[in-house]
N, C-alpha and C positions, 0 to 999 in steps of 0.2 A: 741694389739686388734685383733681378728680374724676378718679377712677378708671375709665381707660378698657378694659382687656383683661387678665385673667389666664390663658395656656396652663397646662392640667395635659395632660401626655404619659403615656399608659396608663391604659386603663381598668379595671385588676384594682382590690382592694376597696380600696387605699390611694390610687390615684385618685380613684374616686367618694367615699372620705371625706376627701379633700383637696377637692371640689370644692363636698363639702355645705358645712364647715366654711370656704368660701371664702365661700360665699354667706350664712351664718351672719354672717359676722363684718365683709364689706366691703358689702351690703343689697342692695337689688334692684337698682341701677342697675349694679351692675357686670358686665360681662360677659367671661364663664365660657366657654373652647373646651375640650372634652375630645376630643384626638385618639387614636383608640387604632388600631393598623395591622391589626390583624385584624377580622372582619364582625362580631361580639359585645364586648357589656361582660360583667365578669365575673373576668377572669382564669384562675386556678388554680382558680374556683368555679364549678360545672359543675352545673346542675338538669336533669335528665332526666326524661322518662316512663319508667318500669320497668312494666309489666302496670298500665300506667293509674294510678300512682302515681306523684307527682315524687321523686325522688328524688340525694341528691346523689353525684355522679360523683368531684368533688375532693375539697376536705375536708369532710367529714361533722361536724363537730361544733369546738366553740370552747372552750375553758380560761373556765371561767365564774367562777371565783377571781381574774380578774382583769376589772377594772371596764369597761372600752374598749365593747365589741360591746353589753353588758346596759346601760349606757348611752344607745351609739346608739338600742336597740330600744326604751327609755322614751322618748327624745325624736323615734321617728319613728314611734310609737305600734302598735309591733312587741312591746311588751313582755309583751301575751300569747299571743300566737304561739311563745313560746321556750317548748321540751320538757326533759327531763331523761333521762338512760337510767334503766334499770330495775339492780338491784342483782346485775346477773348479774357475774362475773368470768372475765377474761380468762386462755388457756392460752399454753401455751410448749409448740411441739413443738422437743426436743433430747436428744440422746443414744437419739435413737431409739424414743423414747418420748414422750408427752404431759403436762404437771406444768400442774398450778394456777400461776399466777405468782403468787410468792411475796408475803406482804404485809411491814412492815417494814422498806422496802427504797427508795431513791433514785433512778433510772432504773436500776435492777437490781441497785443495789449495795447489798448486807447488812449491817445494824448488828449481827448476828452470824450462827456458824453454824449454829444451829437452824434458822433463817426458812430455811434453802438444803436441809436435810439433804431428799436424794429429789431433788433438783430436779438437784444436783450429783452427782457420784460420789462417795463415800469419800475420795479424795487430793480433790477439791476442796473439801470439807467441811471436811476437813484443813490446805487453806490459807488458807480464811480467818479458821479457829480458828488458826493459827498467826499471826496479822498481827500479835497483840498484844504477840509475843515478838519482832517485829521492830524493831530502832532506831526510833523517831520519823522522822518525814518530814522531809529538811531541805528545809523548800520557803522557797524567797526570793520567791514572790511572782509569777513569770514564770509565764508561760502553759504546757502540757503538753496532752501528745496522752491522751486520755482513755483507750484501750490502753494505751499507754505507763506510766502510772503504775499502772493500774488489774491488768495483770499483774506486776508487780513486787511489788507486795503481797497481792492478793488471791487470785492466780494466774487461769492461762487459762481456767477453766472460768466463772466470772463474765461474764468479756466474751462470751466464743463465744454462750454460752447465755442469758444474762439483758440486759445491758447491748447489745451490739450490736444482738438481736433487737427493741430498744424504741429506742435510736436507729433506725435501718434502718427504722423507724415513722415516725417524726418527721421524720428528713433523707434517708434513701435513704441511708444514708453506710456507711463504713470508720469502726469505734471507733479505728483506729490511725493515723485521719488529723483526727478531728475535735478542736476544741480544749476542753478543760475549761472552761474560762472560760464558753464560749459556749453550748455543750450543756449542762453539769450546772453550772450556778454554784452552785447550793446547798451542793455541796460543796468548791467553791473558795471561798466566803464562810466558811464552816467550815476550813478549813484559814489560810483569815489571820486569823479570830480566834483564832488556835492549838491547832487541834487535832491530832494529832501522828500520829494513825494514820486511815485509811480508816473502818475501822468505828465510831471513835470520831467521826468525820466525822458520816458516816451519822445517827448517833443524836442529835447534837446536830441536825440536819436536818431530821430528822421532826416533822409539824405537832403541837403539843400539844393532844392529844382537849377537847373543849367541850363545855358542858352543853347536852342537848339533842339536836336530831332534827340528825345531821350535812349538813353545806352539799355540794351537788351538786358535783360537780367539773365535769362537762360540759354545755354546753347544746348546741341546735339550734334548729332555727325549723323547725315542724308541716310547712308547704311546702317544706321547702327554701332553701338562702341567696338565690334567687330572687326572694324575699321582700323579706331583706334591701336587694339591688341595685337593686330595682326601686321602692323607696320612698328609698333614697339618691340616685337618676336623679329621679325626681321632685322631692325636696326641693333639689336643685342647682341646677336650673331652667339648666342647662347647654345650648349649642350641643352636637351631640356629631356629631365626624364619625368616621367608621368606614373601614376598610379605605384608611388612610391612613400610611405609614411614615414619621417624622420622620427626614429623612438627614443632618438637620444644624442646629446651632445657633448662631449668632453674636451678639455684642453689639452694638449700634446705639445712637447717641447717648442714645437717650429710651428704649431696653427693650432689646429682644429680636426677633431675627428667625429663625422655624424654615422648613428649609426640607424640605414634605412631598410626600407620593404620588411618583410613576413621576420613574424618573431620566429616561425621555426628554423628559420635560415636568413640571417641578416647578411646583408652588404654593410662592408663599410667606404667612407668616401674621405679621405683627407683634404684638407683645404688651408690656406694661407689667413683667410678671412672668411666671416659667414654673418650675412645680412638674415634677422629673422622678420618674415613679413607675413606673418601667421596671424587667427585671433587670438585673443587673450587665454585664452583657456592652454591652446597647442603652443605659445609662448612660455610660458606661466612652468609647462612640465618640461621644457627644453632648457630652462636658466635655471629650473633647481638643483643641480651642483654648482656648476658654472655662478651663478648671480645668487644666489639664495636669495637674496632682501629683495631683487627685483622680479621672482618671481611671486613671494610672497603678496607683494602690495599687487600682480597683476589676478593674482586670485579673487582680491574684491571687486573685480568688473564683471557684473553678471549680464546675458546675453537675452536678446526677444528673439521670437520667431517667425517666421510671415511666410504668408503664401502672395501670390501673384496669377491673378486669371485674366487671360488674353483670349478677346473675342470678336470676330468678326462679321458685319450681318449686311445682308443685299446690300450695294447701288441704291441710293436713295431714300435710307432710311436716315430718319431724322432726328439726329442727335438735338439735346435739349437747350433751350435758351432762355435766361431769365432776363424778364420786364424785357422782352425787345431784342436781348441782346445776346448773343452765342457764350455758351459757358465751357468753360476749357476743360471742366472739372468738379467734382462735389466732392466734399469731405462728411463725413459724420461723425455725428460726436458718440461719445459714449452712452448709451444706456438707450439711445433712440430704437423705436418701433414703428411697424409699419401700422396702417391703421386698422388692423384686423386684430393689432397686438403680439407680431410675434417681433421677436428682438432681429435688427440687423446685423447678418453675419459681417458682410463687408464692412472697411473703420474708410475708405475714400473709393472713389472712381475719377479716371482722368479719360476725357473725351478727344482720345487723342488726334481723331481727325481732326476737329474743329481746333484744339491747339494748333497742332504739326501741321498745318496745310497740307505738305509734302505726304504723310501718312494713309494713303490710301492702297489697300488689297489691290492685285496686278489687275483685278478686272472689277477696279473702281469699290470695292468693297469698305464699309464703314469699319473703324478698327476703335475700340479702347480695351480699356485696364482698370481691373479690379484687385484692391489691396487686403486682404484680412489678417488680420493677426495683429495683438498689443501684447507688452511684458505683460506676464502673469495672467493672460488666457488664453488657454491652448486647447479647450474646449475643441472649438470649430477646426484648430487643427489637425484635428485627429479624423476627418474624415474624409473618405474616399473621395478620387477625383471629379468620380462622379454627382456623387451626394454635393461636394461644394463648389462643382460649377451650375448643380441645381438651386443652392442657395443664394448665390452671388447673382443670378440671373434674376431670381422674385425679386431682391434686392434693388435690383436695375430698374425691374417693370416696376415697381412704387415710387421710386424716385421720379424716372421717365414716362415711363407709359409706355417704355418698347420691350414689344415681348414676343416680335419676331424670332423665328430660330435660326441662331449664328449659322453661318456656312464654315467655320471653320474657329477651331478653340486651340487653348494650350492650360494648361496649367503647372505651373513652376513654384517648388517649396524651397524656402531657406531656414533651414536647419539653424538656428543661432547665429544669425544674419547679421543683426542687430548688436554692438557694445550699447551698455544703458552708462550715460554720462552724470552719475550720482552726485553727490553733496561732496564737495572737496575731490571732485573728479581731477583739475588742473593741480592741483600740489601732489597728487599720485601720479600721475603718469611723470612729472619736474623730478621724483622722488626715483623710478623706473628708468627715467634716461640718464642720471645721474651716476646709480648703481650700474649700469652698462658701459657709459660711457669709461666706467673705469677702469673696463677689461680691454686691451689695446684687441683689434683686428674682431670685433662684436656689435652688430648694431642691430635696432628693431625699427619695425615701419608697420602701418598697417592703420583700419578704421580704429584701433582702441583708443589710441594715443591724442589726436587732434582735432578731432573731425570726422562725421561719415561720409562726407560728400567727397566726390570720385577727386576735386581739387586737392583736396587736405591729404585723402593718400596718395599721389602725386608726391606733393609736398615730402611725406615722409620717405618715402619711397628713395627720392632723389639726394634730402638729406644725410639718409644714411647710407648710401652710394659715394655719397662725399667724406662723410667720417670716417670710412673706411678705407678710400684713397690716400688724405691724409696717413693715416696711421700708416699703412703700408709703404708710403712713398719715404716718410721720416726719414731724417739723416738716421744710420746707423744702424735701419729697421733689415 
């Protein structure tokens, strides 16, 4: 049967790589609609001018240890456009104080207590040199709130200060609400092959050193993921209509019918097949006829929200360095204060010159990025651009000391940016693809399902680009 119409719904990066890999694997004649309800492609990825510099806004950078993105960039001949940081390391400001983030260490969690000594107090030193005197873990296997386990054995000074500050990176989230499984599997892959204690955990975890010049951890693209999206648009050869909201979806004899734009006058769109690559929430009200069960279970994926402030200041000013050494970046932990006692709005800053070599304003200008926003405080969100790049800025000059005035700013909000990756997050979403998968020509992709990192929607993106070839292509279909 020729293949007449596949809808992909959202245009963040697991749509456009659902939409390449559509056209990848079903040839030219098939035709591709990418409906995304806002006036850009893109998503959570955001390329900016910064002092005549693109610069990115959302995620800055991709897990290059994993294959997906480095990939794409060979096969859409982006492959020498990807950067690397520079060997600067990252701080922790906590306890009132600024620490090297420790090396040796799992999303903050210590394979002992040296790797912490300074970073922690004395009693927190104390407890997680005490872990090994504690009973064995009885774990059966069921999923745990990553706080939750993580203070019982190694005490509160780990989470507050190392682990939440690097979650709270990653998800925006509460360590006492996110799930082990989901967030740190390396150490729940370690605890079912039986390891009995945390830090015993930990160290079977750690990647074992290689001969040789060590492999990057991070990459980026020289311009920005703009880059990227802009040769996945290309290579899609996609219809793409914009500023279009899909209010609804239903099944029809021979496919699929969405029905988009203004409620006062809806379009409708037929299709053979329909990739959804939305967040959970815009998923969630598109399977309720269609999937019922699977939109149900996407109802319990609750969302964070974060801003993003981009700043840029003279040629010459001096990003900071601890003991000696250039620091890529400072995180903060929760509840810290500057020393005057007001609370810091910003939860990290990334010093993105001194990371990015490559990142400097077109006339040499110093560039980083400020992050604010965790689950469940929206406080600081709620105010004007101006008020919180006056915030973010105090914020800088206590950490730094630079309190020169930017020549050039941005600031960028994400509205429910963030899926929070709960307690029995992996048997929900197993639960969700299951219930989908058992609608023939239906598939989902997006940050709820696997991962936030721009890899993992790749990943989905591409998979369900594939499940829906398959299905299409069937004998008989």
């Amino acid at each position: 049967m020729a293949v007449r119409r596949v809808a992909v719904v959202g245009g963040g990066v697991a749509g456009l790589a659902a939409a390449h890999r559509l056209r990848r694997e079903l040839g030219a004649e098939a035709e591709i609609v990418l409906v995304e309800q806002t006036s850009r492609l893109g998503g959570k990825l955001r390329t900016v001018e910064l002092a005549g510099r693109p610069y990115d806004l959302g995620a800055e950078a991709f897990l290059a240890r994993r294959p997906e993105v480095l990939d794409l960039a060979e096969e859409l001949g982006l492959r020498g456009e990807v950067v690397h940081p520079a060997g600067a390391a990252a701080t922790v400001r906590a306890g009132g104080r600024s620490h090297r983030l420790p090396g040796g260490t799992v999303m903050g969690v210590p394979a002992d207590a040296g790797s912490v000594t300074g970073v922690l107090s004395d009693a927190g030193v104390a407890a997680v040199r005490a872990e090994s005197s504690l009973p064995p873990i009885e774990w059966g296997g069921a999923d745990v709130s990553v706080g939750e386990l993580l203070r019982a054995r190694v005490g509160d000074e780990v989470v507050d200060r190392l682990v939440e500050p690097l979650l709270g990176g990653v998800y925006a989230g509460d360590a006492n609400l996110l799930g082990l499984r989901a967030t740190v599997p390396a150490l729940a892959k370690a605890l079912d092959d039986g390891a009995g204690w945390i830090t015993e955990a930990v160290r079977t975890s750690l990647p074992t050193p290689k001969p040789g010049a060590p492999q990057p951890v991070f990459g980026a693209f020289q311009a920005g993921y703009r880059e990227l999206l802009d040769r996945l648009l290309i290579a899609a050869d996609a219809e793409v209509r914009l500023g279009l909201p899909v209010r609804a979806l239903t099944r029809t004899e021979s496919g699929w019918r969405l029905e988009i734009g203004s409620a006062p006058a809806p379009e409708h769109l037929d299709a053979d097949a329909v990739v959804l690559a939305v967040p959970a929430p815009a998923a969630r009200k598109l399977l309720q006829g269609p999937v019922p069960a699977a939109s149900a279970k996407l109802a319990e994926i609750e969302l964070a929200s974060m801003a993003v402030v981009g700043l840029a200041f003279p040629p010459g000013t001096e990003l900071p360095e601890h003991e000696g050494t250039p620091a890529s970046g400072a995180l903060i932990a929760r509840g810290e204060r500057h020393s005057g006692g007001t609370p810091f709005t910003a939860k990290a800053f990334t010093f993105s010159s001194t990371k990015w070599p490559h990142l400097r304003g077109g006339g040499g200008e110093v560039l980083l990025r400020g992050s604010v926003g965790r689950f469940g405080e929206t406080e600081d969100l709620r105010l004007d651009d101006e008020e919180l790049l006056t915030r973010v800025r105090a914020d800088l000059a206590e950490l730094t000391g630079i309190t020169a005035e930017p020549v050039d700013s941005a600031v960028l909000r994400w509205g429910g940016g963030l899926p929070q990756y709960g307690v029995g997050h992996p048997e929900l979403v197993a639960e969700v693809e299951r219930e989908v998968a058992g609608v023939p020509g239906l598939a989902i992709a997006g940050a709820a399902l696997h991962g936030v990192g721009v890899p993992a929607c790749v990943a989905t993106g591409e998979a369900a680009a594939t499940s829906i070839t398959r299905d299409l292509l069937r004998p008989g279909r």
